[in-house]
C-alpha positions in Angstrom: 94.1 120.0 109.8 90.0 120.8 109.5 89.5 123.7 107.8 86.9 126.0 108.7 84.9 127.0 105.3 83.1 130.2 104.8 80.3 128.3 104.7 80.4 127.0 108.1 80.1 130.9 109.8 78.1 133.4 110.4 78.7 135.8 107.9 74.9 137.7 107.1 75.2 141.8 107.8 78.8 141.8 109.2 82.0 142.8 107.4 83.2 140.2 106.1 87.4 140.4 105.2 88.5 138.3 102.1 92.2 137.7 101.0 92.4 137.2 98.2 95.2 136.9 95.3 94.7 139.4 92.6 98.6 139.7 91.5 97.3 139.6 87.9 99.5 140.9 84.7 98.1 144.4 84.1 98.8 146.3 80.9 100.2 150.1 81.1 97.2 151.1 79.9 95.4 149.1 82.9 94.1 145.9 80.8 94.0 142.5 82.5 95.8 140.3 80.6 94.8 136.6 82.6 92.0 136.8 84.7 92.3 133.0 86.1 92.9 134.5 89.6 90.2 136.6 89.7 87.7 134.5 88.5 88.8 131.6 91.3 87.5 133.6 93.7 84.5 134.8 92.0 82.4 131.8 93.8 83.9 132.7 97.4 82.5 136.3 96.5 79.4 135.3 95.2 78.4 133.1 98.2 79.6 136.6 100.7 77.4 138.6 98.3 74.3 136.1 98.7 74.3 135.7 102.1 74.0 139.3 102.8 77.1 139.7 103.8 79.7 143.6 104.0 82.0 142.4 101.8 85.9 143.4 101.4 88.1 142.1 100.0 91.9 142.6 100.1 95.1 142.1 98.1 98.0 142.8 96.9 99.7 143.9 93.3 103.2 143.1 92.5 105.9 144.8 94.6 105.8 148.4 95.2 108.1 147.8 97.7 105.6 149.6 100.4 105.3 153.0 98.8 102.4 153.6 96.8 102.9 153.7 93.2 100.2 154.4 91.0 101.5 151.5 88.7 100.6 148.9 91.3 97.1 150.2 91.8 94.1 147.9 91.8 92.1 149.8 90.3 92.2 148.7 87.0 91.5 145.3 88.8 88.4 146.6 91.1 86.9 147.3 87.3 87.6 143.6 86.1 85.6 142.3 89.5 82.7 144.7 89.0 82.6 143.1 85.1 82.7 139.7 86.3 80.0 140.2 89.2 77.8 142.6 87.1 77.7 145.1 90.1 79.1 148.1 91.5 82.3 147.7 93.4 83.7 150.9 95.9 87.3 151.6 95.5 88.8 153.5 98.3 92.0 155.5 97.8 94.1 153.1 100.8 93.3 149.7 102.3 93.4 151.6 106.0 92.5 154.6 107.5 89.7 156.4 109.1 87.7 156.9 105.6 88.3 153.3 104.8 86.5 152.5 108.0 83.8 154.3 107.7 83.3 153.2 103.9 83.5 149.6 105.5 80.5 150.4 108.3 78.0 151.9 105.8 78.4 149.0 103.1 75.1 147.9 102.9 74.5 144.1 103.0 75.3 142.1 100.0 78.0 145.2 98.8 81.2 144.9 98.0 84.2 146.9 98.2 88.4 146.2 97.4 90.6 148.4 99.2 94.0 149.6 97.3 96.9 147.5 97.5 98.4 146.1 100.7 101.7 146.6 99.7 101.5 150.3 99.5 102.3 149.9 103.4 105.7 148.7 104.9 103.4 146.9 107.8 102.4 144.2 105.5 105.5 142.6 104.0 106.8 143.3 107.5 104.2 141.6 109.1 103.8 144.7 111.7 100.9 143.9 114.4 99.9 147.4 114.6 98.9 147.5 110.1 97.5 144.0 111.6 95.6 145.8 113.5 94.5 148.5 111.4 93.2 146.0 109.0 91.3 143.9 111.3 89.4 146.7 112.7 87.4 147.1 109.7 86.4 142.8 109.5 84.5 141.0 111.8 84.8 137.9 110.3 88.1 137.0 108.4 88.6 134.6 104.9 91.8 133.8 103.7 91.2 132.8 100.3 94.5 133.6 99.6 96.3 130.0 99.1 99.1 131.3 97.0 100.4 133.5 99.6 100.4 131.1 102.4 104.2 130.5 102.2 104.9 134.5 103.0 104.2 135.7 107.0 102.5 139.0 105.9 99.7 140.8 108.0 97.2 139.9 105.7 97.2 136.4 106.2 99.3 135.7 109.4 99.2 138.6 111.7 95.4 140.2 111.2 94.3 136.6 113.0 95.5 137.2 115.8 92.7 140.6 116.0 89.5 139.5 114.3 86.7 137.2 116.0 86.0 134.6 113.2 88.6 133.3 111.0 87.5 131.1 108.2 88.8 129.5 104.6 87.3 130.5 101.4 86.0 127.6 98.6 89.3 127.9 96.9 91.8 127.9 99.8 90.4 124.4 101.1 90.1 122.9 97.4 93.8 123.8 97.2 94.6 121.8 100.7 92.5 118.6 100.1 93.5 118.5 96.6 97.7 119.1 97.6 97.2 116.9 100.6 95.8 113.7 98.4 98.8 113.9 96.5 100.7 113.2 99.6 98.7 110.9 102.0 98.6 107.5 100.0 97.9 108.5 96.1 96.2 105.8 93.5 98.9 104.2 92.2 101.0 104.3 89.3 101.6 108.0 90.4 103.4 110.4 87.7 105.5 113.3 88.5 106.1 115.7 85.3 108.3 118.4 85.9 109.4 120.7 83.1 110.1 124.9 83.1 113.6 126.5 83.0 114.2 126.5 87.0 115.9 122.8 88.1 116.7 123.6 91.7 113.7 125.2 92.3 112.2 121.7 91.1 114.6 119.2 91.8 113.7 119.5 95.8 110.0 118.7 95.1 111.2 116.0 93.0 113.1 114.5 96.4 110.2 114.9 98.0 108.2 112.8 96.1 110.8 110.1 95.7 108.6 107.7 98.3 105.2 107.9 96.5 106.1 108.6 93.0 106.2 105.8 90.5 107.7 107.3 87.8 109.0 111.4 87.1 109.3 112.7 83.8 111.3 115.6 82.9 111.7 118.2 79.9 111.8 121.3 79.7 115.4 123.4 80.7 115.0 121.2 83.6 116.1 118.4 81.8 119.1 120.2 80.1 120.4 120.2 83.7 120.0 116.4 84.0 121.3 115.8 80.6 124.2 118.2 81.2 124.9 116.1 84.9 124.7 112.7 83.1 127.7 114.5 81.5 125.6 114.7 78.0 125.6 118.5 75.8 122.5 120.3 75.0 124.5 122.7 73.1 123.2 126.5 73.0 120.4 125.4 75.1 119.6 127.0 78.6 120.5 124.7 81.5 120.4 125.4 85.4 124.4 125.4 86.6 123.5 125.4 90.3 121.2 122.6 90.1 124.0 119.7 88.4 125.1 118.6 91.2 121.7 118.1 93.1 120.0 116.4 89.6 123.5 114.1 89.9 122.7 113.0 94.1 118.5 113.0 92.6 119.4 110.3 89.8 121.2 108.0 92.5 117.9 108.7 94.9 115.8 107.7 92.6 117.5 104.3 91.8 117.6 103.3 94.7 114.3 103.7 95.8 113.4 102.2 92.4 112.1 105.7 91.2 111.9 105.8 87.1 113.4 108.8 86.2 112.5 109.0 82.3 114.5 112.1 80.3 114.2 113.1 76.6 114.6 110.6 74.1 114.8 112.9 71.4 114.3 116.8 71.5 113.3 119.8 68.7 116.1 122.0 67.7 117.0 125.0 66.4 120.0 126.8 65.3 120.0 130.6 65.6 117.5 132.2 68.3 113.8 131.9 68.4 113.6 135.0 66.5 115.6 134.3 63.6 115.5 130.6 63.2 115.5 129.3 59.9 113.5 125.6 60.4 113.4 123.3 63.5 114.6 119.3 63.4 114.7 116.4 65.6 117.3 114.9 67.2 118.5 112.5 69.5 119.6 114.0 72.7 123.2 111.8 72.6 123.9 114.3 69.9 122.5 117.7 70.2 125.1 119.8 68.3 127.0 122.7 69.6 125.1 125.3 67.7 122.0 124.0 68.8 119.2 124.9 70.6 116.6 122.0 72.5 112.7 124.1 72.2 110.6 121.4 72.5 110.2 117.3 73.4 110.8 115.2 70.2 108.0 112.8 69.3 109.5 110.0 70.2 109.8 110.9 74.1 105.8 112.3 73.5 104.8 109.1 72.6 106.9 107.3 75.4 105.9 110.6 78.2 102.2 110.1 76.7 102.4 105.9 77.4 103.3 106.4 80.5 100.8 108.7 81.5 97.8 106.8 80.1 98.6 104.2 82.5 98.8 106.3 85.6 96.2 106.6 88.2 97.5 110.0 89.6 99.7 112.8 88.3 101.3 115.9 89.2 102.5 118.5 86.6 104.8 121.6 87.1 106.5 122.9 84.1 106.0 123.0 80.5 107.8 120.4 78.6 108.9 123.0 75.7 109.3 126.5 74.6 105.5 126.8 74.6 105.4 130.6 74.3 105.8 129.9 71.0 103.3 127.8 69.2 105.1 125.1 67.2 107.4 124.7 70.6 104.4 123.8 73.0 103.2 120.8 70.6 104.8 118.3 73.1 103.2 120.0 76.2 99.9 119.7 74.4 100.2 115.8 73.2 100.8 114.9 76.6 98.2 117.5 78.7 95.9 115.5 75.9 97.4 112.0 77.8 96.8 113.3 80.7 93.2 114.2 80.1 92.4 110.9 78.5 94.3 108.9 81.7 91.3 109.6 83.9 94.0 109.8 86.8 93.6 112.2 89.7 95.4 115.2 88.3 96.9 118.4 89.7 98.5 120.4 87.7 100.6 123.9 89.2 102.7 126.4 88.0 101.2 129.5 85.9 103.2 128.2 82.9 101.8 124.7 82.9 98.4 126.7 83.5 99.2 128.7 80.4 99.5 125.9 77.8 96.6 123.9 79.2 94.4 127.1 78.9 96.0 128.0 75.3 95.4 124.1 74.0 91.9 124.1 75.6 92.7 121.3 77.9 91.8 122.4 81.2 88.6 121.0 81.9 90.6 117.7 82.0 92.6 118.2 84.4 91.0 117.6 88.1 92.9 120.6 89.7 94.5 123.5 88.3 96.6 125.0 91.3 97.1 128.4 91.4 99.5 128.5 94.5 102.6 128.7 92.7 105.5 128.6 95.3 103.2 127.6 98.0 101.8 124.7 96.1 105.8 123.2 95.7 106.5 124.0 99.5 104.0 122.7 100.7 104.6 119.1 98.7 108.0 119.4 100.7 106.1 119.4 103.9 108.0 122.9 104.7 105.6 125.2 106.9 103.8 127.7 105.4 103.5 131.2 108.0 99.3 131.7 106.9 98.2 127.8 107.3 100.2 127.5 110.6 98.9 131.0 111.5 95.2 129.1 110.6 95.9 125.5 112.2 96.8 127.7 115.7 93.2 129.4 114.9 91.4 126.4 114.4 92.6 124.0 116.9 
């Protein structure tokens, strides 16, 4: 698929809709606690703003559950934007309506506005043509910079194209695509695969998916409890996915006979008690994690080998922290090896607003080549699944 960028329409004095993704953690008290979303978008913005363009831009805010709710309100958002641009942004009190129209016709060029959350109406979740429509009567020319929703068919990024003239991709949207899609379509090999995080079968499927141009898939995290706990191994007190034994069981036997490595823990940190009360943390070796005992971290051993093996590789793809990193002596492994991976020089993409977390709390992510912030469209779309907003988008651009 070609996508059409922002950069390729004609955008100067019209109103120009952008989609974006602001579902950012906001404080009661209406402070942003990660602005990473936000500021992805800021050049999409910034290029609408310069070219003279009636900017508005559109988004969600967790799941009112289409009521409005004066805890989902972007508000405290809109005043984030107008810190990062330096300018005024204009807040209406709905993302439709008669007085959001007319707010959108007397933008003057090179304004912006963000209209209230989308999900204060039924008609977007719902996908209903006639909310559709209502929001595609304020845009002449539509951006979906919106990557991380693609894998929902809401009327924000699937239904409103089927009502506005010019439909478009925002700088973001297509760095997510070409930088997914050269994953899939013959990667420099040795090719890694790191999956860590508590959720195996929401993993173990990518992992299947990969099978034919991965080289090699390391795994920590909780989702390597569930391996351990498969191979018929204990991990004691630690958390382990029950659904996903059986598919991490059929996975190993995939893997070996397509000559996939599939590397587990060596060695893991422990504790006994919770994370709250522990006492002191040790190593072990994962053929004998007692039944007190609870796995927090990769041991050094399997860092060195996880790092090794990554210094070698020529591409990698990262979804899942390797250890408790929430707290700081449990995300040492995550670090070691985010360091490996910086140093490889491979093609890297790294997803998955945990794995994001560490890199940004160890001060690694200049390193990394692409930091996806799709989320569950980033591991559906490495399935090859179809997401509603890029088929929506394919049928636009053809």
């Amino acid at each position: 698929m070609r996508l059409v960028s922002i950069d390729e329409v004609d955008i100067r004095e019209k109103r120009v809709f952008i989609r974006v993704d602001f579902n950012v953690p906001v404080t009661k008290g209406g402070d942003i606690l990660d602005d990473t979303r936000i500021r992805a978008v800021i050049p999409t913005i910034e290029y609408a703003i310069k070219e003279r363009a009636k900017v508005i831009v559109a988004s969600h805010l967790g799941r009112p559950m289409g009521k409005v709710n004066p805890r989902f309100s972007l508000e405290p958002v809109g005043r984030k934007l107008s810190e990062i641009l330096d300018r005024e942004i204009f807040f209406p009190e709905d993302c439709v309506g008669d007085a959001v129209k007319k707010l959108a016709s007397d933008l003057l060029p090179g304004s912006v506005m963000l209209l209230e959350n989308l999900r204060f109406h039924r008609g977007e979740e719902e996908n209903d043509p006639r909310f559709a429509k209502r929001l595609a009567s304020i845009a002449d020319v539509y951006v979906n910079e919106a990557f991380s929703v693609s894998h929902r068919a809401h009327s924000s990024v699937v239904g409103i194209l089927e009502f506005v003239q010019t439909v478009c991709v925002g700088f973001n949207f297509k760095k997510e695509i070409e930088n997914l899609s050269r994953l899939l379509k013959d990667p420099p090999r040795p090719f890694v695969a790191i999956f860590g995080g508590r959720n195996a079968s929401e993993k173990i499927p990518v992992m299947e998916s990969l099978l034919d141009r991965v080289d090699t898939i390391l795994v920590g995290g909780a989702v390597a409890n569930a391996f351990i706990k498969a191979l018929g191994g204990e991990v004691g007190r630690s958390f382990f996915d029950p659904i996903a034994l059986y598919s991490a069981m059929k996975l190993v036997s995939s893997a070996d006979v397509r000559k996939v490595r599939l590397v587990l823990p060596e060695d893991v940190v422990l504790i006994k008690g919770d994370l709250n009360t522990y006492a002191y943390s040790f190593t072990g070796s994962v053929k004998t994690i007692p039944g007190d005992a609870m796995v927090v971290d990769i041991g050094p051993k399997t860092v060195e080998d996880f790092s090794s093996r990554v210094l070698k590789a020529k591409t990698v793809f990262w979804n899942g922290p390797l250890g408790i990193y929430e707290k700081g002596d449990f995300g040492r492994g995550t670090v070691r090896v985010a360091e490996a991976v910086a140093a490889s020089g491979a093609f890297s993409v790294v997803t998955g607003w945990d794995t994001i977390s560490a890199l940004k709390r160890g001060g690694l992510s200049s390193g990394i080549t692409h930091i996806s912030m799709g989320g569950q469209a980033s591991l559906e779309f490495l399935q090859g699944k179809k997401l509603p907003a890029i088929e929506a988008l394919e049928k636009r651009f053809k």
